[in-house]
C-alpha positions as CSV (number, residue, x, y, z in Angstrom):
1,X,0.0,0.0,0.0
2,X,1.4,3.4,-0.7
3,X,-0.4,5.3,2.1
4,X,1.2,6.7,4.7
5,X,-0.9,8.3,7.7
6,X,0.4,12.0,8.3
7,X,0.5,12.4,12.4
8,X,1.1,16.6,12.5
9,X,-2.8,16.5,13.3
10,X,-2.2,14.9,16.1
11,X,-0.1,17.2,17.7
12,X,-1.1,20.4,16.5
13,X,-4.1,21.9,15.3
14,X,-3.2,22.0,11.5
15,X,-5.6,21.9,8.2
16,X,-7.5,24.4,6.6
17,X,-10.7,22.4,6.0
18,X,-10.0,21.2,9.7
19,X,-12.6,22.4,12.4
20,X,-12.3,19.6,14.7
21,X,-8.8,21.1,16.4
22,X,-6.1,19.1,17.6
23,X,-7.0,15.0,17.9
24,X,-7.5,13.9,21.6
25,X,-5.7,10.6,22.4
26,X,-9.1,8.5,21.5
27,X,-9.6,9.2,18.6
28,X,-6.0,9.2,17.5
29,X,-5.7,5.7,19.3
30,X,-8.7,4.6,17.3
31,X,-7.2,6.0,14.0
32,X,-3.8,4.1,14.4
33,X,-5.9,1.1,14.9
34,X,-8.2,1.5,12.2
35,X,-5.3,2.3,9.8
36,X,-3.0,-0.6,11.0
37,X,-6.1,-3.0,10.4
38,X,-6.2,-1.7,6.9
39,X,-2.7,-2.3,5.9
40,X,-1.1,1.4,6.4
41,X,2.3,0.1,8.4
42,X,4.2,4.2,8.3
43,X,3.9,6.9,10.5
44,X,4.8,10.4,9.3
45,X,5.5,13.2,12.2
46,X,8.1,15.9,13.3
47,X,9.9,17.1,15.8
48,X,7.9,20.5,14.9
49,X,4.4,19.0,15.0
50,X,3.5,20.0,18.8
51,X,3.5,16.6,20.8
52,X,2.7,14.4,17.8
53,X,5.6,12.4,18.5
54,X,5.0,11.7,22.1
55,X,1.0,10.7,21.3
56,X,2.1,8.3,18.5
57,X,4.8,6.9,20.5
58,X,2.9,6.3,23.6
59,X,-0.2,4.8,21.3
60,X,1.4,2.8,18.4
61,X,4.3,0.5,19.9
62,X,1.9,-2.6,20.1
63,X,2.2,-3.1,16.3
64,X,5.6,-2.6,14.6
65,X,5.2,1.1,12.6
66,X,7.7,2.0,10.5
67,X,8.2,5.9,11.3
68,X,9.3,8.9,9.6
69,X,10.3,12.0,11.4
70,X,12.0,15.2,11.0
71,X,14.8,17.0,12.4
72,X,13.5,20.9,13.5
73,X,14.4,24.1,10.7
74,X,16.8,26.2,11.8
75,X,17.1,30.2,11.7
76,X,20.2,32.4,10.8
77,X,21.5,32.5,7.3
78,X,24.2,29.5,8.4
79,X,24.0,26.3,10.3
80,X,26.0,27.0,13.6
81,X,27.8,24.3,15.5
82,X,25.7,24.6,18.6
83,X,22.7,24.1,15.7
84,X,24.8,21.1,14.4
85,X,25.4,19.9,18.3
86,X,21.2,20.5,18.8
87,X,20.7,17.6,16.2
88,X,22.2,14.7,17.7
89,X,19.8,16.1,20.7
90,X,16.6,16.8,18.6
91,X,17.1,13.4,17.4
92,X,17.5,11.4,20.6
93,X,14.6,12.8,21.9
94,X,13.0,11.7,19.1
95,X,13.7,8.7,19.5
96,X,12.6,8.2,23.3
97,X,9.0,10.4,22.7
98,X,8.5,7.3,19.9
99,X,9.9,4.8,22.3
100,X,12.2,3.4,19.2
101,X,16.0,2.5,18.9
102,X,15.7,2.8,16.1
103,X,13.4,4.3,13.2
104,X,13.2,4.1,9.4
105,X,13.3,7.5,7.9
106,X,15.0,10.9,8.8
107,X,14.1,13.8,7.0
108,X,15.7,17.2,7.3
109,X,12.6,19.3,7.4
110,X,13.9,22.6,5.8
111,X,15.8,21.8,2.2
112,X,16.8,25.0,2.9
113,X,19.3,24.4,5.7
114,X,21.4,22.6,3.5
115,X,21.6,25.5,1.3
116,X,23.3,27.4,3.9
117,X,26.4,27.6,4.7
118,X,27.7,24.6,6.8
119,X,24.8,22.7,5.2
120,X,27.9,19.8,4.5
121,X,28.0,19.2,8.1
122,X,24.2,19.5,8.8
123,X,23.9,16.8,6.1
124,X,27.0,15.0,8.0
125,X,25.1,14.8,10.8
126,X,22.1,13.1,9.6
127,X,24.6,10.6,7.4
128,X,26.5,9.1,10.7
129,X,23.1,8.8,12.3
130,X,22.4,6.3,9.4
131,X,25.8,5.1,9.4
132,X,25.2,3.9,13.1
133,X,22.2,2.1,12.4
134,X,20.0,4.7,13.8
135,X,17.9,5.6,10.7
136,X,17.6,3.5,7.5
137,X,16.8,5.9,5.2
138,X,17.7,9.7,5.4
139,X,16.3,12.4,3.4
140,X,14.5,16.0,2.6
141,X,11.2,17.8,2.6
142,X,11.2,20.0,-0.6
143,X,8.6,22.7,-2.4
144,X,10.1,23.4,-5.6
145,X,12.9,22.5,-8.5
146,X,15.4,24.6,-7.6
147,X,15.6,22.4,-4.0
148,X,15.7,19.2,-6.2
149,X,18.4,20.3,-8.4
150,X,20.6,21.4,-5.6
151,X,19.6,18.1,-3.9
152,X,20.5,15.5,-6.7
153,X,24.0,17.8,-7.6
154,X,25.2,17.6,-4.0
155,X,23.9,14.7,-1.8
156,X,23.4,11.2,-1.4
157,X,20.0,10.8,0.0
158,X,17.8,7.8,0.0
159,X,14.0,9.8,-0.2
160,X,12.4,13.2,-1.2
161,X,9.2,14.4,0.4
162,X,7.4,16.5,-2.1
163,X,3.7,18.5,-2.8
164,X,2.0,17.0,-5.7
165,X,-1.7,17.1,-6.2
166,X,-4.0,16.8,-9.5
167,X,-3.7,21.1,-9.6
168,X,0.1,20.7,-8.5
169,X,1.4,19.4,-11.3
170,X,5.1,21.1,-11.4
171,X,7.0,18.2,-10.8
172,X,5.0,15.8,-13.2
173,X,5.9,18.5,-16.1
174,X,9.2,19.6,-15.5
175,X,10.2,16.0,-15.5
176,X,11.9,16.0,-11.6
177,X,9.8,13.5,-10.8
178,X,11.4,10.9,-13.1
179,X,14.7,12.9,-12.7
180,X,14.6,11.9,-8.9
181,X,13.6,8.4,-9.6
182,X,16.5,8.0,-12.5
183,X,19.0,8.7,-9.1
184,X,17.4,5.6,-7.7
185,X,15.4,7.9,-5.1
186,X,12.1,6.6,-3.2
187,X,9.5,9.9,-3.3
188,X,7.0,10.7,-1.1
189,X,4.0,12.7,-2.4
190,X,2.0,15.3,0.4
191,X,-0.3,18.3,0.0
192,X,-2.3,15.8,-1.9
193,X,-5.0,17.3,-1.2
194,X,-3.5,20.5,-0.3
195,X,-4.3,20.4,3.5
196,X,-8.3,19.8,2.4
197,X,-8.9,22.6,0.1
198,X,-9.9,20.1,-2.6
199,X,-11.8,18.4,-0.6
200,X,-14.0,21.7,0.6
201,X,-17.2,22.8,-0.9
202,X,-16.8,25.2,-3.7
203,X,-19.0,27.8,-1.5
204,X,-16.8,27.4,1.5
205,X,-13.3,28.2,-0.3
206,X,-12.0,31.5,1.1
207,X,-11.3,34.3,-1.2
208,X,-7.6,33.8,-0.7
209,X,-7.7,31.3,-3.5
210,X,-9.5,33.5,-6.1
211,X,-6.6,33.0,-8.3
212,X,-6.7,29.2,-8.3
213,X,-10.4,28.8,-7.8
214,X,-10.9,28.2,-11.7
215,X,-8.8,25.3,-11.5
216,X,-10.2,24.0,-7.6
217,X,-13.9,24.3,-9.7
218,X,-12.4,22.5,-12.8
219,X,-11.5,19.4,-11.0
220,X,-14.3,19.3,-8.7
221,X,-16.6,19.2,-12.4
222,X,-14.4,16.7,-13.5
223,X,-14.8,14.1,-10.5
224,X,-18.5,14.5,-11.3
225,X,-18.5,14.3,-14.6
226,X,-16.4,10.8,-14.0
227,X,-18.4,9.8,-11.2
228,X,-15.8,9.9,-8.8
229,X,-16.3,11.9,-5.6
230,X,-13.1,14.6,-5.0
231,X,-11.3,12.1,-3.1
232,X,-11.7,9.3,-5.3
233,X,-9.9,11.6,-8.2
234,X,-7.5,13.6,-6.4
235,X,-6.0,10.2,-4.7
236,X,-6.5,8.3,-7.8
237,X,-4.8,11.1,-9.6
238,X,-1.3,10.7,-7.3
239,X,-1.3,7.3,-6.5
240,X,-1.4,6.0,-10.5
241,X,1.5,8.2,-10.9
242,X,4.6,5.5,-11.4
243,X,7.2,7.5,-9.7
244,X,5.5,8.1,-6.2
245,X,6.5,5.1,-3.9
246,X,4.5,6.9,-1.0
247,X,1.4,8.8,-0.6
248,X,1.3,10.9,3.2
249,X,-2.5,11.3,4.3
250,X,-3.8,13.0,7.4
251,X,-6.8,12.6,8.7
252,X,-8.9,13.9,11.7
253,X,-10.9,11.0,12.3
254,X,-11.8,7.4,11.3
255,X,-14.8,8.0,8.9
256,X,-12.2,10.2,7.1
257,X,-9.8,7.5,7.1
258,X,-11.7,4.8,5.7
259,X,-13.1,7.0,2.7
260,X,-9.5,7.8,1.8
261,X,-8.7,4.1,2.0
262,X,-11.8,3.1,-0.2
263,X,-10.3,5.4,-2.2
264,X,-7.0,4.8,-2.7
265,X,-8.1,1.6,-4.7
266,X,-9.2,3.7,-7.0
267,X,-6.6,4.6,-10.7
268,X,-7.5,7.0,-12.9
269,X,-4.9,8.1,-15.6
270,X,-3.4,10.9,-14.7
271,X,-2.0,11.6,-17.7
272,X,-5.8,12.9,-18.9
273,X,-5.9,15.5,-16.4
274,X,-3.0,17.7,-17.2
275,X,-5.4,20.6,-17.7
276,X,-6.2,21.0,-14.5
277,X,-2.7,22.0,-13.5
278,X,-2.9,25.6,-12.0
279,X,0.5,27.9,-13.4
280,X,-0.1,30.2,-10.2
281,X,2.9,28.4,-8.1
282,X,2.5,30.9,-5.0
283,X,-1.2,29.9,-4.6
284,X,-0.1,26.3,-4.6
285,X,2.8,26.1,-1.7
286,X,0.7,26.5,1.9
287,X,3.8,27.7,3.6
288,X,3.0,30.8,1.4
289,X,-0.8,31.3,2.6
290,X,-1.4,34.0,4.9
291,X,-5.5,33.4,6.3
């Protein structure tokens, strides 16, 4: 299965079609449960994502997750050595909030940290973690080309976390997706849904989005012109794409979770939908959205 179930929910109160808040321990509980039933075996938090890692920890060590986490972005325009000494600590706690020895994936949360100067030795860092048997796989969270490029030109890293959705198409046309997958690199698609706005009523969509709203009403016609309800097409849409190994869901509860499983077994070819692709690239990153 390529889903992965996103835990930031779980600490934080994060989404913008969210209106339930932060997860209490119940219903996260009953979440991992339902999604461990249903074949979903990764876990996808942060360091940043309030006490997701403690809840997931403290509720998911009676099956054997596989877990991805992130080390926390750092400010200044270079990576200092007290930031580089911070790591080893970030990560240790990491690994006693998930009560692991030992974990799967490391990503560095801000590509942009190993743009800075001293980035080598940030990148060091993470590489003698996996060298030690600490992490299996070590990698980045990216937004654009220009990450990728600088990524594939200057490190050896075993994943990239990326947005793609059926109006997020950058990656799909600029040909990075199969240029990451030509350097033997497992990618892991979020923003699928672009924290719910594709999955919101066409009447509830702030005003924000004017710019992309042609494209958000496009694709919602589409799906019902298919008969496929938004989630069936807008999952469909990433999972048949060849080149994603993972897909990273979040959810804020089980009914959620089980449409988005029902509709995972659904392909569509994404090829036919290229004209829903919005060219408004601002619109399309939420670290850029200011509501």
């Amino acid at each position: 299965m390529k889903l992965v179930l996103g835990a930031v929910q779980f600490g934080l109160d994060y989404g913008i079609s969210n209106t339930n808040g932060k997860i209490g321990e119940d219903q996260a509980f009953k979440i991992l449960d339902f999604a461990w039933q249903s074949g979903i075996n990764t876990l996808d938090t942060a360091a940043s994502y309030g006490d997701s890692e403690q809840v997931i920890g403290k509720l998911s060590n009676r099956n054997k997750w596989n877990f991805i986490t992130k080390i926390p972005h750092f400010s200044g325009q270079k990576i200092s050595k007290d930031q580089l000494k911070f790591i080893d600590i970030a990560f240790k706690q990491s690994l006693i909030n998930l009560q692991k020895k030992n974990i799967d994936t490391l990503l560095i949360h801000s590509v942009d940290d190993l743009l800075k100067t001293g980035g080598d030795q940030l990148f060091a860092k993470i590489k003698k973690l996996k060298e030690l048997g600490l992490v299996n796989k070590i990698g980045a969270s990216v937004y654009n080309e220009k990450q990728i490029d600088y990524l594939l030109r200057h490190y050896d890293i075993d994943v990239i976390q990326l947005p793609v959705s059926i109006i997020d198409q950058r990656l799909i046309k600029s040909g990075h997706l199969k240029k990451i997958k030509e350097h033997g690199i497992e990618i892991h698609a979020r923003s699928v849904f672009m924290q719910g706005l594709l999955l919101m009523s066409l009447h509830t969509i702030p005003s924000y989005f004017s710019k992309i709203y042609n494209n958000i009403e496009e694709f919602m016609l589409c799906a019902h012109k298919h008969s496929l309800s938004n989630i069936e097409l807008a999952l469909g849409f990433v999972q048949s794409i060849d080149e994603i190994d993972k897909v990273v869901v979040g959810v804020d509860t089980v009914d959620q979770l089980r449409e988005i499983i029902d509709a995972s077994k659904i392909r569509v070819n994404h090829n036919k939908y290229s004209n829903l692709a919005a060219s408004n690239s601002f619109y399309l990153n939420p670290s850029n959205w200011k509501l």
